[in-house]
N, CA, C and O atoms as CSV, one atom per row, in Angstrom:
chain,resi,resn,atom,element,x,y,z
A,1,UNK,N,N,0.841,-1.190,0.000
A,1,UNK,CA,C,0.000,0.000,0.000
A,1,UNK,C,C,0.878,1.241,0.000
A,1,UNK,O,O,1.741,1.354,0.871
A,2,UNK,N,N,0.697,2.244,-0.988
A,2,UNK,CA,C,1.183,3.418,-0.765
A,2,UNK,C,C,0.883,4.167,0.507
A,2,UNK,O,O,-0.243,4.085,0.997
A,3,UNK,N,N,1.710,4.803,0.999
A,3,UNK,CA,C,1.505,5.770,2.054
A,3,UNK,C,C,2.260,7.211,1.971
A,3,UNK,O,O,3.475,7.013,1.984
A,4,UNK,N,N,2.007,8.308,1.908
A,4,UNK,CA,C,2.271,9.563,1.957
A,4,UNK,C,C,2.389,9.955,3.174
A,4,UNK,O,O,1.463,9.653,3.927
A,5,UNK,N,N,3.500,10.706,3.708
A,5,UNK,CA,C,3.173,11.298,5.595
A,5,UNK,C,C,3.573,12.784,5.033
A,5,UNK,O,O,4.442,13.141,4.238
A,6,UNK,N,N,2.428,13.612,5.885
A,6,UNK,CA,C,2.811,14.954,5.519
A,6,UNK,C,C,2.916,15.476,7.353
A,6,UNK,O,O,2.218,15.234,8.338
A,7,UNK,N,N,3.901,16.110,7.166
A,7,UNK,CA,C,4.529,17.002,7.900
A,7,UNK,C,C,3.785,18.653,8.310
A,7,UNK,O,O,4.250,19.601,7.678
A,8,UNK,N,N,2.776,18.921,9.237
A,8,UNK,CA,C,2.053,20.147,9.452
A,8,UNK,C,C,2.049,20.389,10.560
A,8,UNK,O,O,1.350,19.735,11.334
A,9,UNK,N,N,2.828,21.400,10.970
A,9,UNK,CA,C,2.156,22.609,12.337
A,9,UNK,C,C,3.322,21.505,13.214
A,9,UNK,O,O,3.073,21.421,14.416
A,10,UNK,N,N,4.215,20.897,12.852
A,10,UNK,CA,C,5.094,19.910,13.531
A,10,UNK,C,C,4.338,18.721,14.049
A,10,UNK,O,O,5.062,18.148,14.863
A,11,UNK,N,N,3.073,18.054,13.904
A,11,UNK,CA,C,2.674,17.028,13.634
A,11,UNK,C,C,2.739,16.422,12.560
A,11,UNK,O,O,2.781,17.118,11.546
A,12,UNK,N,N,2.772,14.793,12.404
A,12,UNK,CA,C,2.564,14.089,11.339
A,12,UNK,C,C,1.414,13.315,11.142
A,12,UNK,O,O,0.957,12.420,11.853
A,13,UNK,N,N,0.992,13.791,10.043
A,13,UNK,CA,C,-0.454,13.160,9.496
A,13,UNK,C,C,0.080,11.786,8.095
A,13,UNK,O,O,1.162,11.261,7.831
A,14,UNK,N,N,-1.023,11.680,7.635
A,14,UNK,CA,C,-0.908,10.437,6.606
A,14,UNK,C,C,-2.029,10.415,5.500
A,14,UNK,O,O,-3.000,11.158,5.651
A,15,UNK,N,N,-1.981,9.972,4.900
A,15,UNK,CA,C,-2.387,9.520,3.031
A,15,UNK,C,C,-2.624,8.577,2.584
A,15,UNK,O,O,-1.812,8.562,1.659
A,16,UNK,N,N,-3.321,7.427,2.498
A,16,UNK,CA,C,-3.344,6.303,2.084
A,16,UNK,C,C,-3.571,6.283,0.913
A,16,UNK,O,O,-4.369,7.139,0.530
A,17,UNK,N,N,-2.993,5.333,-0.138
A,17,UNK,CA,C,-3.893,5.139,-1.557
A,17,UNK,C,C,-3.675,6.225,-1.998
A,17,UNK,O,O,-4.755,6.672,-2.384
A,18,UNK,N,N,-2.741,7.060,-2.203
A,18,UNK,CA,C,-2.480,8.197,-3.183
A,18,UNK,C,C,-0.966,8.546,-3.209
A,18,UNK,O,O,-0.153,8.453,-2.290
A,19,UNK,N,N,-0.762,9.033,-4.665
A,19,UNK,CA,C,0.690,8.815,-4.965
A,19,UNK,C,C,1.064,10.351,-4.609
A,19,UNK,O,O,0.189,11.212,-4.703
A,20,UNK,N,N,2.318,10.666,-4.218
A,20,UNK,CA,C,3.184,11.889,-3.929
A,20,UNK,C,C,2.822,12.874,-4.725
A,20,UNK,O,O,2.473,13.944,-4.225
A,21,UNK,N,N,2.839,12.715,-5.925
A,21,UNK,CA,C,2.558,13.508,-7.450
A,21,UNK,C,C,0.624,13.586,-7.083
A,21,UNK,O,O,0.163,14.638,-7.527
A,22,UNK,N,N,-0.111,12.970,-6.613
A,22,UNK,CA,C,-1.438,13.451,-6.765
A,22,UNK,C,C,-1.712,14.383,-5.378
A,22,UNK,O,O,-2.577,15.248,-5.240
A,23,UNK,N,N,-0.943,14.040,-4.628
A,23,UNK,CA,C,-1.198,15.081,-3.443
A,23,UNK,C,C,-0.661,16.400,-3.547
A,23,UNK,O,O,-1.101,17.396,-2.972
A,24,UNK,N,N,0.363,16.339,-4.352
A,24,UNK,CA,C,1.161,17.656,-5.010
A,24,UNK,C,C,0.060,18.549,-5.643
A,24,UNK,O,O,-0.173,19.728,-5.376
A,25,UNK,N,N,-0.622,17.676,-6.611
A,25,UNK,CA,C,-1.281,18.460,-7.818
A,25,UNK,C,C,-2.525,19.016,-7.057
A,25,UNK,O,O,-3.207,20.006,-7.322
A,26,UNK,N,N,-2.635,18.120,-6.046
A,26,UNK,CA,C,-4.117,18.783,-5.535
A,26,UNK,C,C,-3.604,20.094,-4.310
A,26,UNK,O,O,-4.413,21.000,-4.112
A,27,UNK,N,N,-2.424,20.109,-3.642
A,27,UNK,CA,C,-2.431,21.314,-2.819
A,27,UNK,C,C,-1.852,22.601,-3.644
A,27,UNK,O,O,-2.023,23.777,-3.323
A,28,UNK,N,N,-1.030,22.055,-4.932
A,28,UNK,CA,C,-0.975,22.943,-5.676
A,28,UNK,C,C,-1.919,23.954,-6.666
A,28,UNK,O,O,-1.720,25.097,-7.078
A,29,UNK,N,N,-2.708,23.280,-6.799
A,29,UNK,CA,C,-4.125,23.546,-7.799
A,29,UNK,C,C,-4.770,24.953,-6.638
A,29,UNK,O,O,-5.042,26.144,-6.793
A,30,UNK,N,N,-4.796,23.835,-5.324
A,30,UNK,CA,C,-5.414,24.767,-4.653
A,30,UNK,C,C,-4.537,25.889,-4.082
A,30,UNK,O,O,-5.203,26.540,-3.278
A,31,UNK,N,N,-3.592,26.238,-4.175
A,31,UNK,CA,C,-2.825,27.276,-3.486
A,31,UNK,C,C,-3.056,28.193,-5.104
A,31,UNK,O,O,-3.393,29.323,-4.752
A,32,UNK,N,N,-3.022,28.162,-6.222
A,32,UNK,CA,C,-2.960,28.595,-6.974
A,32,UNK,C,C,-4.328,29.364,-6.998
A,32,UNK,O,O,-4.368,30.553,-7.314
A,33,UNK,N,N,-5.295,28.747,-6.700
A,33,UNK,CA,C,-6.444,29.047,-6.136
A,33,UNK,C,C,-7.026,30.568,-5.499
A,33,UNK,O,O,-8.064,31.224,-5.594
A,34,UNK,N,N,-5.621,30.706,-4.758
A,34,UNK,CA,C,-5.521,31.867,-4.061
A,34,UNK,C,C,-6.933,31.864,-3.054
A,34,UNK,O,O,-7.549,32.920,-2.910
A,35,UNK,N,N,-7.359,30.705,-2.429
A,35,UNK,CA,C,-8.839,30.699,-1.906
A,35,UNK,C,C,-7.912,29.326,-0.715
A,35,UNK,O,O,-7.276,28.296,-0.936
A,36,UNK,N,N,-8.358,30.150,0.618
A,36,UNK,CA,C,-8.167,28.546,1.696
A,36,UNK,C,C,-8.401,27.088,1.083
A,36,UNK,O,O,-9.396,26.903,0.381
A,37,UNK,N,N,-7.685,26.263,1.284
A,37,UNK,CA,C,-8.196,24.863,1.587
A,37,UNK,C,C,-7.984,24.165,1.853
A,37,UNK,O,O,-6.814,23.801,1.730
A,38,UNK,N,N,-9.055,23.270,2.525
A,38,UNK,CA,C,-8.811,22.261,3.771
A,38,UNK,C,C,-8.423,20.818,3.268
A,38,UNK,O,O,-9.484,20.253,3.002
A,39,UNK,N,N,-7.779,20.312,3.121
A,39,UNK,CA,C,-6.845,18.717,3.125
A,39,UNK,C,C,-7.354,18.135,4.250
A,39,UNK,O,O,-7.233,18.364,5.454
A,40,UNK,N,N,-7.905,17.392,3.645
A,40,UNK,CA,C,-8.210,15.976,4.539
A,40,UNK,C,C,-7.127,14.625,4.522
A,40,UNK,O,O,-6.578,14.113,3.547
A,41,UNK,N,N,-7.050,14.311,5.745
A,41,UNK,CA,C,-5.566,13.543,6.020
A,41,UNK,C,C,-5.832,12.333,7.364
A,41,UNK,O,O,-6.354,12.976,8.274
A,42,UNK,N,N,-5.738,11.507,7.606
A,42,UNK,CA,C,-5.540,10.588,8.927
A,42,UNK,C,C,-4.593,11.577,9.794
A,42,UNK,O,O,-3.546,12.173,9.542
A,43,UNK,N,N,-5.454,11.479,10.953
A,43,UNK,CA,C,-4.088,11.746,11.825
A,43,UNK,C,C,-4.609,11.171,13.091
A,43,UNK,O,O,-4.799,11.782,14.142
A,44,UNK,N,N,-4.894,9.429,12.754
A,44,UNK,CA,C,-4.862,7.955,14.044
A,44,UNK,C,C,-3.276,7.372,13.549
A,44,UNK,O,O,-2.863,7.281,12.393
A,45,UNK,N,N,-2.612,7.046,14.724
A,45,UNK,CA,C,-1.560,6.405,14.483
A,45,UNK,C,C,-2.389,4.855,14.181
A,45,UNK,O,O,-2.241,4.460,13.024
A,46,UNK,N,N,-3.088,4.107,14.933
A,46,UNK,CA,C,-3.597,2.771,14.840
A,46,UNK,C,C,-5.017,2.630,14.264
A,46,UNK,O,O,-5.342,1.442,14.266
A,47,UNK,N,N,-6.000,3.458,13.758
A,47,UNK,CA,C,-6.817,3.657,13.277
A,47,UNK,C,C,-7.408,5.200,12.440
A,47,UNK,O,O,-7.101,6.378,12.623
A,48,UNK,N,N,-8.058,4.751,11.793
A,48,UNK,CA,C,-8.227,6.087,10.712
A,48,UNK,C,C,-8.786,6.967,11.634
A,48,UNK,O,O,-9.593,6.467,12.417
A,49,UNK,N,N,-8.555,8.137,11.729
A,49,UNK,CA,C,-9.191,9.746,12.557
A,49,UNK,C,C,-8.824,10.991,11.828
A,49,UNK,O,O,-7.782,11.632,11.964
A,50,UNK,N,N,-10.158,11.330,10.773
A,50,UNK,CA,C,-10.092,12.294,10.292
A,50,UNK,C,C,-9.560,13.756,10.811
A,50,UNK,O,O,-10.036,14.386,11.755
A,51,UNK,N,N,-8.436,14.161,9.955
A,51,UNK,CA,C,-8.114,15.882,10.426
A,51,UNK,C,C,-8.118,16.423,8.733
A,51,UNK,O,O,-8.179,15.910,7.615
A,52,UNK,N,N,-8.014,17.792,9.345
A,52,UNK,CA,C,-8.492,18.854,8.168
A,52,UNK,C,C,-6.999,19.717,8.256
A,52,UNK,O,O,-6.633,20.197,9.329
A,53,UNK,N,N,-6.382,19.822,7.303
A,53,UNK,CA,C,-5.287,21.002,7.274
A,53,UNK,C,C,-5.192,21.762,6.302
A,53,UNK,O,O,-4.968,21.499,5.121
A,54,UNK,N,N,-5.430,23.084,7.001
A,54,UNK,CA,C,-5.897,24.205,6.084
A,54,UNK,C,C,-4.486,24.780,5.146
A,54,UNK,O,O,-3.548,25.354,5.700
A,55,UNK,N,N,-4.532,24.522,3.706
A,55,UNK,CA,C,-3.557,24.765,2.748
A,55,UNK,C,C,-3.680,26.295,2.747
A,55,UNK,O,O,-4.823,26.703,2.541
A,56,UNK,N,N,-2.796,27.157,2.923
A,56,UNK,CA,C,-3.005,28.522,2.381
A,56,UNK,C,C,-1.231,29.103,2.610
A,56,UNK,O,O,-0.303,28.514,3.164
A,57,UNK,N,N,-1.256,30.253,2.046
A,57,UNK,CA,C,0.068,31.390,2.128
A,57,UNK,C,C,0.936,31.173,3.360
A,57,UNK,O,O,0.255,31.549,4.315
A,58,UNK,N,N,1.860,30.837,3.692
A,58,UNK,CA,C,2.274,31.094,5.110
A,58,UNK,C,C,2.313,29.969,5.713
A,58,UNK,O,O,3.317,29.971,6.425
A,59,UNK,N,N,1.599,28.752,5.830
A,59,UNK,CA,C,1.469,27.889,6.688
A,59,UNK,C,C,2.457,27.006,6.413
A,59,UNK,O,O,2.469,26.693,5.223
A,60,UNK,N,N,3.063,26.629,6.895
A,60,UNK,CA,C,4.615,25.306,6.467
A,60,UNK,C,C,4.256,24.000,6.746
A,60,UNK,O,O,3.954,23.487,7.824
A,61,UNK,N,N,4.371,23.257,4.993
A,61,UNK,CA,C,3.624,21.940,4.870
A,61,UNK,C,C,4.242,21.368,4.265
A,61,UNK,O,O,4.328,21.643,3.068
A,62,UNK,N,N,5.078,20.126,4.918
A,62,UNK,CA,C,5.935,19.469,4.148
A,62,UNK,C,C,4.936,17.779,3.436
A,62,UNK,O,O,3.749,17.716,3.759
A,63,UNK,N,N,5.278,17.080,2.910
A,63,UNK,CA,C,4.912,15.710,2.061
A,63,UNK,C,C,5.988,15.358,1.868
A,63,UNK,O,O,6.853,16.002,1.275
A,64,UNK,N,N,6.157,13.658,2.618
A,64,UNK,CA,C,7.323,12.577,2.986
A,64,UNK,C,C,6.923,11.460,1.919
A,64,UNK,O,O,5.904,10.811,2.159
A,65,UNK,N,N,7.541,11.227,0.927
A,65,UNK,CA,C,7.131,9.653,0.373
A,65,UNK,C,C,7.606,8.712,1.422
A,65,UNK,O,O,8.733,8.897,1.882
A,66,UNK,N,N,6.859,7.697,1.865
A,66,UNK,CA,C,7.205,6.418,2.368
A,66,UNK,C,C,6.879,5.635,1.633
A,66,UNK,O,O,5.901,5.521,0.894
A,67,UNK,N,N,8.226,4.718,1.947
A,67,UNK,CA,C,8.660,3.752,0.896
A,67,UNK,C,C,9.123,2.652,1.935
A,67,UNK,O,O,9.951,3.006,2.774
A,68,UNK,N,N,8.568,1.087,1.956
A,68,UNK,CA,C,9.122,0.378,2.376
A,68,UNK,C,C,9.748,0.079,2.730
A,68,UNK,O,O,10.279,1.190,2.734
A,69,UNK,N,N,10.942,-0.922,3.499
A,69,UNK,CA,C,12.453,-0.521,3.922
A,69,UNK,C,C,12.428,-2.300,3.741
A,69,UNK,O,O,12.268,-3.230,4.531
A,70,UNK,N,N,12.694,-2.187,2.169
A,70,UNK,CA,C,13.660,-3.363,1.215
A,70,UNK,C,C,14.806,-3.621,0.820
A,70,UNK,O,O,15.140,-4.284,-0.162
A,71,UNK,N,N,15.673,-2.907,1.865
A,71,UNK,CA,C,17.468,-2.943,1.307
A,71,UNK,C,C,17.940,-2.554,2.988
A,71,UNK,O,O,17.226,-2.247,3.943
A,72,UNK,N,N,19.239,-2.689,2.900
A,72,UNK,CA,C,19.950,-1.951,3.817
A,72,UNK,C,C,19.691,-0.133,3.791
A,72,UNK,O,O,19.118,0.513,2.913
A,73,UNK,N,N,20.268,0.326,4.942
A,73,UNK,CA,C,20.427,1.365,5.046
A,73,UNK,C,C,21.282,2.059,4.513
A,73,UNK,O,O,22.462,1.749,4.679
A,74,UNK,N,N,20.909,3.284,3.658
A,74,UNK,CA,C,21.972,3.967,3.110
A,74,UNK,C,C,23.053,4.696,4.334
A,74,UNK,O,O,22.587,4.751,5.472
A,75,UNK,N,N,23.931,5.037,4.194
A,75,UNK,CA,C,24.933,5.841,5.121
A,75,UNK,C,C,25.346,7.071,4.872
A,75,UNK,O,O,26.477,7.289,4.438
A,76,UNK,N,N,24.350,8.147,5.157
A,76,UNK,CA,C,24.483,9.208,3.858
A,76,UNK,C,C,25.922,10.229,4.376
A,76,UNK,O,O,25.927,11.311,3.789
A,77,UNK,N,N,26.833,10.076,5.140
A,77,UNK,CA,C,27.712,10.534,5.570
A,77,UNK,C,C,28.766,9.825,4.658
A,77,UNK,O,O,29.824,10.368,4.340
A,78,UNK,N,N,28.441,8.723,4.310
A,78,UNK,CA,C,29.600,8.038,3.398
A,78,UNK,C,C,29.173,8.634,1.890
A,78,UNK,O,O,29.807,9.551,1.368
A,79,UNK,N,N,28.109,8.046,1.308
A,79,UNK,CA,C,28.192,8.133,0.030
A,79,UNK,C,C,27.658,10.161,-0.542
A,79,UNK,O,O,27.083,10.597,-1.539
A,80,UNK,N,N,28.215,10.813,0.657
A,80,UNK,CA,C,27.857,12.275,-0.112
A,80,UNK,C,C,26.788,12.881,-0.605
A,80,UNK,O,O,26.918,13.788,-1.427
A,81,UNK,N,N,25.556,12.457,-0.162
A,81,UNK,CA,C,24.126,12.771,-0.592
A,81,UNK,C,C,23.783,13.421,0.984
A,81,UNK,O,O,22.612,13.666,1.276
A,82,UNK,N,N,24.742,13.639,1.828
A,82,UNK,CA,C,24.258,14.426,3.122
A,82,UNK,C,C,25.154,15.766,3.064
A,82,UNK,O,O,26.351,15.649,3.325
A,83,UNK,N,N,24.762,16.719,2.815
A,83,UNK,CA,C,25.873,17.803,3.092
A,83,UNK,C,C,25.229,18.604,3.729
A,83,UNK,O,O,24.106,19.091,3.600
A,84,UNK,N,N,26.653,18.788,4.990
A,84,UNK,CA,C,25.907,19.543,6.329
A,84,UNK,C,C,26.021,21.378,6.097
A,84,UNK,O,O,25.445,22.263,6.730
A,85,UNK,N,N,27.043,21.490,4.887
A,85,UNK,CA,C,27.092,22.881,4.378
A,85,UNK,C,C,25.410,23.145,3.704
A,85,UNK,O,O,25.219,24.352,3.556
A,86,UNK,N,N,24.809,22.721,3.495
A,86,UNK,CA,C,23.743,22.973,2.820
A,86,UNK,C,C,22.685,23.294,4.150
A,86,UNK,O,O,22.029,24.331,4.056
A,87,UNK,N,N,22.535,22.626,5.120
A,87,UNK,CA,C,21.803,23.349,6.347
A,87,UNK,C,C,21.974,24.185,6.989
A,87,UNK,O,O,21.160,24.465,7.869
């Protein structure tokens, strides 16, 4: 099952059944919108519990792809895809 975790107000909510790229297009559509809107999202860790997070100007809203964990762990200090100059 796909899962999306989005990142709001420093809680983490969730997405089931929808790909990264369709949750994009829909908070994008609506910010373009220039009109509030509310995203509907899980936010039960062990069962579904509807929350509403209001998309608009200003508010800081990140979207996490989760992806299974089918390999080892990358070591991002080794292979250079972590650079601490960039934070």
């Amino acid at each position: 099952m796909i899962r999306v975790d989005i990142v709001y107000g420093g809680a983490e909510y969730s997405l089931g059944g929808r790909s990264l790229e369709s949750i994009q297009t829909e908070v994008e559509t609506a910010f373009l919108a220039g009109k509030p809107y509310w995203l509907r999202v899980n936010s039960g860790g062990g069962r579904f519990e509807d929350a509403y997070l209001l998309i608009a100007p200003g508010i800081p809203f990140a979207i996490l792809n989760v992806k299974p964990h089918n390999g080892p762990d990358i070591d991002l200090e080794v292979d250079g895809a972590f650079n601490q100059d960039v934070l």
